[in-house]
RODO-2510 file (C-alpha; in nm, 4 decimals, decimal comma):
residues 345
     n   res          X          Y          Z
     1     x     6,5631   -24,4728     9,4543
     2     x     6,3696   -24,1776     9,3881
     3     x     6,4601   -23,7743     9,3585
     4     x     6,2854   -23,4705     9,3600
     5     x     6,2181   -23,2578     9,1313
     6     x     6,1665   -22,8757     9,2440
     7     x     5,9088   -22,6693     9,1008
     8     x     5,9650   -22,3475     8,9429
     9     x     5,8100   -22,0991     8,7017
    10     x     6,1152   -21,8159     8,5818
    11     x     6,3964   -21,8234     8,7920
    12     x     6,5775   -22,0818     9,0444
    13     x     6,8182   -22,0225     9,3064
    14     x     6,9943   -22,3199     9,4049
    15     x     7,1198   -22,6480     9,1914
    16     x     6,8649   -22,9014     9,1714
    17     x     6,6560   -23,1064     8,9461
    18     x     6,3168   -22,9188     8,8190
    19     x     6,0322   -22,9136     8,6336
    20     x     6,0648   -22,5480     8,4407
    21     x     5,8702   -22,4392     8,1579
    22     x     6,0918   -22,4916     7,8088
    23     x     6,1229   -22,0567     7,7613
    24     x     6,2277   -22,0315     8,0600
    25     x     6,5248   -22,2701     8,0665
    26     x     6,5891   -22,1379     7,7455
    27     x     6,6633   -21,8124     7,9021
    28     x     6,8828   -21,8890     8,1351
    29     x     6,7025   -21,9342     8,5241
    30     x     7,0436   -21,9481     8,7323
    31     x     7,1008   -21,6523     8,9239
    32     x     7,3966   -21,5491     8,7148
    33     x     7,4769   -21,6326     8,3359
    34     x     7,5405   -22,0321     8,3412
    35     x     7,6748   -22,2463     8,0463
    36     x     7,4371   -22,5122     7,8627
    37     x     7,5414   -22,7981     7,6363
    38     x     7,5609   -22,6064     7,3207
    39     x     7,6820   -22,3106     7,4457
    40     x     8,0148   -22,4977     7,5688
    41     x     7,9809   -22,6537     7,2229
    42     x     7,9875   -22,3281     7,0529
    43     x     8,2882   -22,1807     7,2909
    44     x     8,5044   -22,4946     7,1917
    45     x     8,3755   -22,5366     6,8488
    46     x     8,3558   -22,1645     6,7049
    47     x     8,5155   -21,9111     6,9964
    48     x     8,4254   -21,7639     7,3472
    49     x     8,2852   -21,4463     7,1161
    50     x     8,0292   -21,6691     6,9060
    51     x     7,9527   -21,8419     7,2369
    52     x     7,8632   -21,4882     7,4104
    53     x     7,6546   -21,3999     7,1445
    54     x     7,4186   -21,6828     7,1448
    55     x     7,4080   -21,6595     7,5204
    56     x     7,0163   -21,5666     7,6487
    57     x     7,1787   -21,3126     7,8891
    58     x     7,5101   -21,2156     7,7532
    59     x     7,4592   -21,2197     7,4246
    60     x     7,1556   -21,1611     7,1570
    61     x     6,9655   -21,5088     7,1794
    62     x     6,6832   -21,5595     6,9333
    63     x     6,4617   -21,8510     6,9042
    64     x     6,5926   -22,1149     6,5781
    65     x     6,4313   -22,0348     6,2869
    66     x     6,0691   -22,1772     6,2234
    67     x     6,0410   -22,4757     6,0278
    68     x     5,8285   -22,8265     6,0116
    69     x     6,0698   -23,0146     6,0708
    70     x     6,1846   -22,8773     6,4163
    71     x     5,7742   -22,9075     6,4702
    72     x     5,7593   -23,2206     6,3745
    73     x     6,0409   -23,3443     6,6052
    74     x     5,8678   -23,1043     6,9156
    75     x     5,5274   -23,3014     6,8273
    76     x     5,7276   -23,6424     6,8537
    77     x     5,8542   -23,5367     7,1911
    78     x     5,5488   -23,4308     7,3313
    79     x     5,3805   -23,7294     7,2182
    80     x     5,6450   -23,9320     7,3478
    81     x     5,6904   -23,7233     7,6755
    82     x     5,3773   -23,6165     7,7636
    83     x     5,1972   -23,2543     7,7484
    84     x     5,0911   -23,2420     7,3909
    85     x     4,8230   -22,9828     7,4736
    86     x     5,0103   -22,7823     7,6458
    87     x     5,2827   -22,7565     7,3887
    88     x     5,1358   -22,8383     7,0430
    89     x     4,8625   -22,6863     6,8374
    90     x     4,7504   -22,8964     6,5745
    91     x     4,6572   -22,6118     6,2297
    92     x     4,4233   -22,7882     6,0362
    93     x     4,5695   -22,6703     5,7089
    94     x     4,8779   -22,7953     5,4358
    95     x     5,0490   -22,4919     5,4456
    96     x     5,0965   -22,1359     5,6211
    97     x     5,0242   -21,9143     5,3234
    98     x     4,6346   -21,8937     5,4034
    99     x     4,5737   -21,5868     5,6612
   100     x     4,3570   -21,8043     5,8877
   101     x     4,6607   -22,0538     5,9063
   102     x     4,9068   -21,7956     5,9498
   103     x     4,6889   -21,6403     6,2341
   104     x     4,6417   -21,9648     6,3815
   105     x     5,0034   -22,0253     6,3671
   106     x     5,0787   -21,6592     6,5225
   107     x     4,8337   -21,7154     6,8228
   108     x     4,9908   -22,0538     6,9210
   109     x     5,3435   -21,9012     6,9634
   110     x     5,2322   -21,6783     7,1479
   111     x     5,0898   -21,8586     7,3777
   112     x     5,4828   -22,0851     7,3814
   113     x     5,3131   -22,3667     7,1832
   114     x     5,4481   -22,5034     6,8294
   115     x     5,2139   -22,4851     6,5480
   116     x     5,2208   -22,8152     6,3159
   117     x     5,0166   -22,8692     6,0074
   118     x     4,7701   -23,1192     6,0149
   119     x     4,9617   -23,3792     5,7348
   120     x     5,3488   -23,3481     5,9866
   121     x     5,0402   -23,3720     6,2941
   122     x     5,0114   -23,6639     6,1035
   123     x     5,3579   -23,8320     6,0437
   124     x     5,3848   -23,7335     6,3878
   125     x     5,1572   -23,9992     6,5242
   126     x     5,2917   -24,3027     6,2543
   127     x     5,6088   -24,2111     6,4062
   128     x     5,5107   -24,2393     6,7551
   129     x     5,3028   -24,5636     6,6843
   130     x     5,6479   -24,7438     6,5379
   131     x     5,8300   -24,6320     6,8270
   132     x     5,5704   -24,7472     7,0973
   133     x     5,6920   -25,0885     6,9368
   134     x     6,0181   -25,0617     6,8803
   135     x     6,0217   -24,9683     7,2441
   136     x     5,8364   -25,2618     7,3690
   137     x     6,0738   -25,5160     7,1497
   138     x     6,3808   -25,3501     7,3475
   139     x     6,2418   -25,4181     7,6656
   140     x     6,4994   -25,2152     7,8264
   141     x     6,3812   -25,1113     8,1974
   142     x     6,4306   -24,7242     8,0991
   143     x     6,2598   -24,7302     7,7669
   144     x     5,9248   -24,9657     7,9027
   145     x     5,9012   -24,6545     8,1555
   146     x     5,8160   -24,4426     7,8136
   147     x     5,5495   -24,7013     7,7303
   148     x     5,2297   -24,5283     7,8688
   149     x     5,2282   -24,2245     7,6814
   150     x     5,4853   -24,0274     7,8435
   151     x     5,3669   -23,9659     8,2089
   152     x     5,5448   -24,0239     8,5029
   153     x     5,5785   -24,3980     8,5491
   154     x     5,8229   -24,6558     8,7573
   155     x     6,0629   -24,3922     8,8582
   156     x     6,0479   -24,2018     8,4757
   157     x     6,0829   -23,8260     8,4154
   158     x     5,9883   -23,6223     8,1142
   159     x     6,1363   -23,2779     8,0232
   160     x     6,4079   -23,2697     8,3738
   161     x     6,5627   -22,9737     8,3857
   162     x     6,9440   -23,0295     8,5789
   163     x     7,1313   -22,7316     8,6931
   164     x     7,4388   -22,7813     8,9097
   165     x     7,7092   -22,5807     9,0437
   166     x     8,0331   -22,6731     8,8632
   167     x     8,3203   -22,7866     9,0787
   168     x     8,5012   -22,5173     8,8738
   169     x     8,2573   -22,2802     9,0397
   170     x     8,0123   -22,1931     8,6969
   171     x     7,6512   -22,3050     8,6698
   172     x     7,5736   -22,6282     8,4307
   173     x     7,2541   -22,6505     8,2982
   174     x     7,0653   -22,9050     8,0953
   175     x     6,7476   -23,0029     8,0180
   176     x     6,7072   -23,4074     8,0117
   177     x     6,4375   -23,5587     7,7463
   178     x     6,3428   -23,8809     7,9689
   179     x     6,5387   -23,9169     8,2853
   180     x     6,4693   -24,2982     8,4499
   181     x     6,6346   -24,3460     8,8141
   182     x     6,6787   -24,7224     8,9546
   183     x     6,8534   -24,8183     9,2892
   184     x     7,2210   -24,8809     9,0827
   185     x     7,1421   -24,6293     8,7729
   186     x     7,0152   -24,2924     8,6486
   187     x     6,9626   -24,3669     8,2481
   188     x     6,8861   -24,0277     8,0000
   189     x     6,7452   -24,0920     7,7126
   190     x     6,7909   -23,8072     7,4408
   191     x     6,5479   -23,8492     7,1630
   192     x     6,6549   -23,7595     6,7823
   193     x     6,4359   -23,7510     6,5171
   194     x     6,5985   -23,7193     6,1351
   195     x     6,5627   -23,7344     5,7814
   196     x     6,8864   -23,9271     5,7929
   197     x     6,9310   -24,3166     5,8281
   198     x     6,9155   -24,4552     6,1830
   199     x     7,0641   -24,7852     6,0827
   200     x     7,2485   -24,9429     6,3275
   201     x     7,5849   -25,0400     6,1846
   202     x     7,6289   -24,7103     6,0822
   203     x     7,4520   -24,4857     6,3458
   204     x     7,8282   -24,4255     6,5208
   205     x     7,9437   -24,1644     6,2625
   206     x     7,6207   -24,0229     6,2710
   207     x     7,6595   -23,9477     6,6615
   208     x     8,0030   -23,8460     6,6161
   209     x     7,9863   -23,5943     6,3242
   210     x     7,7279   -23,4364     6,4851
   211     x     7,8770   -23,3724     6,8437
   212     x     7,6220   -23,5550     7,0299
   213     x     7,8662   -23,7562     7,2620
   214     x     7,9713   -23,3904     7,3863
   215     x     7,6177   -23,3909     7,4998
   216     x     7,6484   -23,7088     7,6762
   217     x     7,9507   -23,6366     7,8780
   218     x     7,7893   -23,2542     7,9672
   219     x     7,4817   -23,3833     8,0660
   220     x     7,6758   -23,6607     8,2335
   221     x     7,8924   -23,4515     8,4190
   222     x     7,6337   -23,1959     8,5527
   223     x     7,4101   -23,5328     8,6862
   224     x     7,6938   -23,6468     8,8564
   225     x     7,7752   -23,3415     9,0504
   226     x     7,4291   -23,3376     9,1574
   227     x     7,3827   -23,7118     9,3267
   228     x     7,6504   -23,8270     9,5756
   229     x     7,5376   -24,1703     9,5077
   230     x     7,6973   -24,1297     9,1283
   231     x     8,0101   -23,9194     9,2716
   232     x     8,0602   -24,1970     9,5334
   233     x     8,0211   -24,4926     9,3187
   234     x     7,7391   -24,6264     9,4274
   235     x     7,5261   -24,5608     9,1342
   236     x     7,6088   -24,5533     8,7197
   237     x     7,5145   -24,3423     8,4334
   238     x     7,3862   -24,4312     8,1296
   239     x     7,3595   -24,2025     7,8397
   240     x     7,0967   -24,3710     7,5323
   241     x     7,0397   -24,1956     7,2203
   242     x     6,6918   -24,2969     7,0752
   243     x     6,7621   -24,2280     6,7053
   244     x     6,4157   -24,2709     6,4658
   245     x     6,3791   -24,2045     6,1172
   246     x     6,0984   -23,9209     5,9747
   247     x     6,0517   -24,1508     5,6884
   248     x     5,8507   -24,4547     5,6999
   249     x     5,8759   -24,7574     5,8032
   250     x     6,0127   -24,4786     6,0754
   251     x     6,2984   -24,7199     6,1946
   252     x     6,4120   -24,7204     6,5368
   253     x     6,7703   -24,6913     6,6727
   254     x     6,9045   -24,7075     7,0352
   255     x     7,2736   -24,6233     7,1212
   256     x     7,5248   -24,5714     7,3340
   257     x     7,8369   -24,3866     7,3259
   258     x     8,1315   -24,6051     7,3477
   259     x     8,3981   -24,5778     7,6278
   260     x     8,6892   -24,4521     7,4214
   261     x     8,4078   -24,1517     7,2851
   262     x     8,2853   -24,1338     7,6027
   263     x     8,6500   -24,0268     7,7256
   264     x     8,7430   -23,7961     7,4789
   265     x     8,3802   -23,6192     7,5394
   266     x     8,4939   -23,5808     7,8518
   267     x     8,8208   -23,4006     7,7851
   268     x     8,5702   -23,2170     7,5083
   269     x     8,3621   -23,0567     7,7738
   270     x     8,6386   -22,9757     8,0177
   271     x     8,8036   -22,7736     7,8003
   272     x     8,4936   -22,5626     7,7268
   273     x     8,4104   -22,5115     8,0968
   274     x     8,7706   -22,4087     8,1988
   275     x     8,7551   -22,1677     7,8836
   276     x     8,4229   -22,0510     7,9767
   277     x     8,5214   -22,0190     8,3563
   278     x     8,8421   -21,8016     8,2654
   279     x     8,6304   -21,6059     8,0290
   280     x     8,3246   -21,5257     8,2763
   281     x     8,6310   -21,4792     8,5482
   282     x     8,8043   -21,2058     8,3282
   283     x     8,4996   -21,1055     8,1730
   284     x     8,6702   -21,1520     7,8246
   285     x     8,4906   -21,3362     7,5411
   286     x     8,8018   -21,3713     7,2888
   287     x     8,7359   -21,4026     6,9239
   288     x     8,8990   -21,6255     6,6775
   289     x     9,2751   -21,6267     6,7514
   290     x     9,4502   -21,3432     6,5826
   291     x     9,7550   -21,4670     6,4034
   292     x     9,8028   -21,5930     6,0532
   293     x     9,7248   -21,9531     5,9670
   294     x     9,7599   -22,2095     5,6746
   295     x     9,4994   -22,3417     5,5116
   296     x     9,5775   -22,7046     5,3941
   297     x     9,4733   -22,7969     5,1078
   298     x     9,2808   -23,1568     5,1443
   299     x     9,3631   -23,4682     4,9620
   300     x     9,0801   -23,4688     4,7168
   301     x     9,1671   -23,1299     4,5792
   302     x     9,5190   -23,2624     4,4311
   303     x     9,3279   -23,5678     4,3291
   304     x     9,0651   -23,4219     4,1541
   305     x     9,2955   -23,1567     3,9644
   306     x     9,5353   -23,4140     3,8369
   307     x     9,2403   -23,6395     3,7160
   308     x     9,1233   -23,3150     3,5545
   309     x     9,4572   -23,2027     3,3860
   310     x     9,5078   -23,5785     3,1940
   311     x     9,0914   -23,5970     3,0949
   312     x     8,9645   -23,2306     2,9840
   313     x     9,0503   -23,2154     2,6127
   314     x     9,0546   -22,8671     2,6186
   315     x     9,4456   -22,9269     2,7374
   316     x     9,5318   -23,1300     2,4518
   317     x     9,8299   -22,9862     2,2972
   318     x     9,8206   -22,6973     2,4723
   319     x    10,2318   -22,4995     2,4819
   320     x    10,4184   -22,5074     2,8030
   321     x    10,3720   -22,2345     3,0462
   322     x    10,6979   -22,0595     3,0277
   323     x    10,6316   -21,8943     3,4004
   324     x    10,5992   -22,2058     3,5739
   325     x    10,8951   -22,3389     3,4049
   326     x    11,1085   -22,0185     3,5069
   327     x    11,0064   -21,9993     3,8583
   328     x    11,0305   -22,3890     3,9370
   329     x    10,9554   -22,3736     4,3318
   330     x    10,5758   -22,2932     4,2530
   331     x    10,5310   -22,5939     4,0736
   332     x    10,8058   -22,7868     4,3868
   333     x    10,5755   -22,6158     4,7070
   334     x    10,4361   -22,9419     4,7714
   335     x    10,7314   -23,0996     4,8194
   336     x    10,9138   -22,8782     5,0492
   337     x    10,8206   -22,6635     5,3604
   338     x    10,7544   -22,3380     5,3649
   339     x    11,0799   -22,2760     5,5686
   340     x    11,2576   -22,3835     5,2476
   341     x    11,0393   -22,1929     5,0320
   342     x    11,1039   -21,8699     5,2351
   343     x    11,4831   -21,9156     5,2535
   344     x    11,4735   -21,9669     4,8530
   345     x    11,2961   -21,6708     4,8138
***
């Protein structure tokens, strides 16, 4: 099975998959204001307020700070993906404190390219040289479609853009790293580079603490409602993260989300589109919920206090504090609620 994938430059006007320049998915091309992946991560994570604000059209959307290591991990996309001239400009140079650096630098983004110093340029290609074999010992159908250099190759996509009309009746949007389509299967691949480990055994918590089966199930969910074949049962999604490591030997990881995760996501991303729905419906981006609330005191706090009060020998011998033991219940909160505080005054 194949699909098509529309062409456009700024705008678009009906769901579809397309190839779309990276700015301009960034700022939102659906005819009205449409939720991405971290948007409806923000909403549910933060509030419908913070989630306005970051929004392209609603809100007051800047770029992400500048840094090497977001170029680095844009140079090990585009070398993985494909368009590395068109979307990486190599500064011959260690730093950005010369002028003709900085200049350099300046003239790239403004042409939409990311500027990377010659020693990350560098990294950049060791990293892509380990994964070119870790991808060839995987052998997996979707990741030997990633094996010639990014382009277009036994049914592979680089850089999809997916927007889809929610069932709810809001535009999705997401933008796919490497999208592979088979007669049974559509597989994404979502490509993370990090300083962090990428072992393996421990690669779960990693994917968990850091939200990124929400991304699975969004990106899931829009894909879906754009082939019948998936909403029909006729074909399956599967969601691989491609973990590697900016540190040599630049280890490779592959993963998957596991079906109990990939549930919960699920309910994860529902709630933010039926908050985000009712908000755009209403027009009302609430804030932070406006009531008081308790802050509970984790377990290592107690721990680390009573370790504290029995080994610093600055309270060696020290009187008792003759408030505490007049007004017992301050030293007793812990062991009663605050209903029975209240009521004891």
């Amino acid at each position: 099975m194949t699909i098509e994938l529309k062409i456009a430059t700024q705008k678009i006007t009906e769901p579809g998959f397309y190839r779309l320049p990276e700015r301009a998915y960034h700022a939102d091309p659906c005819p009205v204001p449409s939720l991405s992946r971290s948007i409806a991560q923000t909403a549910l994570s933060a509030s419908l307020a913070h989630a306005k604000a970051m929004h392209p059209i609603l809100g007051h959307y800047e770029d992400p700070d500048y840094s090497q290591a977001a170029a680095l991990g844009s140079c090990c996309h585009a070398l993985a993906f494909g368009g590395f001239d068109e979307l990486i400009t190599v500064i011959d140079a260690a730093d950005f404190r010369g002028k003709v650096a900085k200049t350099a630098r300046e003239e790239a983004e403004a042409q939409g390219k990311t500027a990377i110093l010659q020693p990350y340029y560098q990294t950049g290609l060791e990293m892509y040289a380990a994964l070119l074999q870790s991808l060839e010992d995987y052998n997996h159908p979707a990741t030997n479609s990633l094996l010639d250099g990014g382009m277009a190759k036994e049914r592979g996509h680089a850089e999809v853009t997916a927007v889809c009309m929610d069932a709810n009746g809001i535009w999705l949007r997401s933008r796919l790293d490497w999208m592979h389509v088979a007669d049974d299967r559509v597989t994404i691949i979502d490509y993370k580079t990090t300083a962090l480990s990428a072992d393996p055994f421990t690669l779960g918590k990693t994917l968990f603490n850091q939200d990124y089966h929400f991304q699975d199930a969004f990106y899931t969910r829009v894909i879906t409602q754009l082939m019948p074949q998936i909403m029909q049962g006729n074909m399956a999604v599967d969601f691989l993260f491609l973990v590697q490591e900016t540190k040599p030997p630049y280890e490779v990881s592959l993963a998957r989300i596991d079906m109990a995760g990939q549930v919960i996501a699920a309910k994860k991303v529902s709630a933010a589109i039926r908050l985000w729905t009712q908000a755009i419906n209403e027009n009302t981006f609430t804030g932070y919920p406006r009531r008081i609330v308790t802050a509970d005191m984790p377990a290592w706090e107690e721990t680390r206090w009573l370790e504290r009060e029995v080994s610093d020998p600055r309270f060696e011998g020290l009187p008792p504090d003759r408030f505490m033991q007049a007004v017992p219940q301050i030293t007793d909160k812990t062991k009663r609620s605050p209903e029975d505080i209240l009521r004891a005054g």
